[in-house]
C-alpha positions, -999 to +999 in steps of 0.1 A: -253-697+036-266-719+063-275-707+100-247-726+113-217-716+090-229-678+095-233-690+138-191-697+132-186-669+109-200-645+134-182-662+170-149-660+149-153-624+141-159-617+177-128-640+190-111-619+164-123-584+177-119-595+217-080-608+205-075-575+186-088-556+217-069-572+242-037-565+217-043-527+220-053-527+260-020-539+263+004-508+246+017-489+272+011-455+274+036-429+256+059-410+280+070-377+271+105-357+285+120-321+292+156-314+295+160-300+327+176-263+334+200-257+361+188-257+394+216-251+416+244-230+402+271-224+426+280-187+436+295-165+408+310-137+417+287-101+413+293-074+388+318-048+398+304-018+412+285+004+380+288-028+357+257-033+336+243-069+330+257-084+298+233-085+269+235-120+257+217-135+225+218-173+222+211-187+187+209-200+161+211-231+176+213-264+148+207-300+158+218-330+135+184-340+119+189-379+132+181-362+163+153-341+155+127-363+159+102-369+188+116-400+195+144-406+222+172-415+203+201-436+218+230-452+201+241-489+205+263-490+187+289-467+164+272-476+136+236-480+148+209-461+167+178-468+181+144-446+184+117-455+215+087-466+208+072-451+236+094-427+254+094-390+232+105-356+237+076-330+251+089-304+226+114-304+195+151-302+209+157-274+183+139-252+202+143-269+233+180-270+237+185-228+231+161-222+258+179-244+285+211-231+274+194-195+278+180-207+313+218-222+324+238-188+311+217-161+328+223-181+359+259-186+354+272-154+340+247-136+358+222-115+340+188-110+333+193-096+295+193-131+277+177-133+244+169-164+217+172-162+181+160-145+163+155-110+185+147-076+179+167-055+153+165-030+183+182-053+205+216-039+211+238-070+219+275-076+241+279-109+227+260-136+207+266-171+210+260-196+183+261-234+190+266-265+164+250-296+183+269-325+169+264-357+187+239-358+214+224-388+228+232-418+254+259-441+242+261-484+244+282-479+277+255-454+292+274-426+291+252-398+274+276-378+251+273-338+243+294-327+219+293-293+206+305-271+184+303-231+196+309-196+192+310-163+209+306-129+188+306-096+194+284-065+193+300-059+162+295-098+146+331-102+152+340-135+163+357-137+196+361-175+203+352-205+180+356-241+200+345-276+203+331-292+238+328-327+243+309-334+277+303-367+285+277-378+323+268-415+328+232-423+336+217-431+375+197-458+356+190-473+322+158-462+320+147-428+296+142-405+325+179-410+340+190-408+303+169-376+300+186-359+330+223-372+325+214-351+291+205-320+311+235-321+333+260-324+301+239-291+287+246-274+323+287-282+310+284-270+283+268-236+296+292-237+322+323-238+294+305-211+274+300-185+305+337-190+319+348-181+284+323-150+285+333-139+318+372-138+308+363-115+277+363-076+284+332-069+300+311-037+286+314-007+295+293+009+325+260+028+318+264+066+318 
C-alpha cells in the first residue's frame, strides 16, 4: 500500500471517529422518576376515644407487564403505546406503587400500623387490601388514566368489598415530569376511595 492511500485511509478513520464522537456527545442524558406520596391530606377525623390504630396490610399489588418496564410508557393511541427513550422510572412500579399507596392510606385513614406484602406471620391484621392495576399510563388527550381493580379483606381473609376505580387527572404540561405527577395524584384517588371505604367498615375493637 502506498504512503498516500494509507495518508487517506488513516484521515478517514479519524473523520469517522470525530463524526461518531460527536453522535454520542449529542444523546441526552437519561432522566429517571418517582411517583410522588401525598403531601397534604386534608383533616380526617381522630379515632374515638380508646380506639386502636387499624392494622392495615397492603399487597399483593399486580401491574400489567406492558407496564413493567423502566421505560415511561404513554399511550397514543387505543391501539398503540409508546416507551421513552430517555425518560425511566427510578424503581420498578411493582414495588413502587404498594409503597405510595402504603404512604397515602396511613395518612388518610390515620394509622401508623401499615404493612406491605408479604409481612410477618405474627402480624395480626384488621384488614388487607389487595389491588389489580389495570391500565395506568397518560393517554393521547393527556389525561393520565388509573384504573384499578381492588379489594378489602378481613382479619379473617374474608372479603369485605371487591370494586373497580377509574381515576382519570390531566397533565400541567406535556412533558414526563407533569405526566409523572398527574400519575401520583390519580394514586392519591385511588387511596382516597380505598380509606373512605375502610373507614365506613366496623372499626376494631379497643385494646383491653
Amino acid at each position: 500500500m502506498s504512503r498516500w492511500l494509507c495518508r487517506r485511509v488513516v484521515t478517514l478513520c479519524g473523520v469517522a471517529l470525530l463524526g461518531l464522537s460527536g453522535c454520542l456527545g449529542s444523546t441526552p442524558p437519561t432522566q429517571f422518576y418517582l411517583l410522588p406520596p401525598l403531601t397534604g391530606p386534608d383533616p380526617v377525623p381522630p379515632a374515638a376515644a380508646g380506639q386502636r390504630d387499624l392494622t392495615l396490610g397492603v399487597g399483593p399489588v399486580t401491574v400489567p407487564s406492558y407496564l413493567d418496564r423502566p421505560q415511561l410508557v404513554t399511550r397514543t393511541s387505543r391501539a398503540k403505546l409508546t416507551l421513552a427513550d430517555f425518560d425511566q422510572w427510578a424503581a420498578p412500579l411493582q414495588d413502587t406503587i404498594p409503597r405510595v399507596l402504603a404512604e397515602n392510606l396511613a395518612l388518610l385513614i390515620p394509622t401508623e400500623r401499615v404493612v406491605l406484602h408479604p409481612w410477618s406471620r405474627t402480624i395480626e391484621l384488621d384488614y388487607q387490601v389487595t389491588v389489580e392495576v389495570l391500565q395506568f399510563e397518560r393517554g393521547p388527550g393527556g389525561q393520565v388514566v388509573l384504573a384499578a381493580r381492588w379489594s378489602v379483606l378481613d382479619h379473617d381473609g374474608q372479603e369485605r368489598v371487591l370494586r373497580t376505580s377509574r381515576l382519570s387527572q390531566a397533565a400541567s404540561g406535556a412533558d414526563y415530569e407533569a405526566t409523572v405527577t398527574a400519575m401520583g395524584r390519580t394514586l392519591e384517588a385511588l387511596a382516597q376511595d380505598i380509606a373512605t371505604t375502610l373507614r365506613s367498615l366496623t372499626p376494631p375493637a379497643p385494646t383491653r
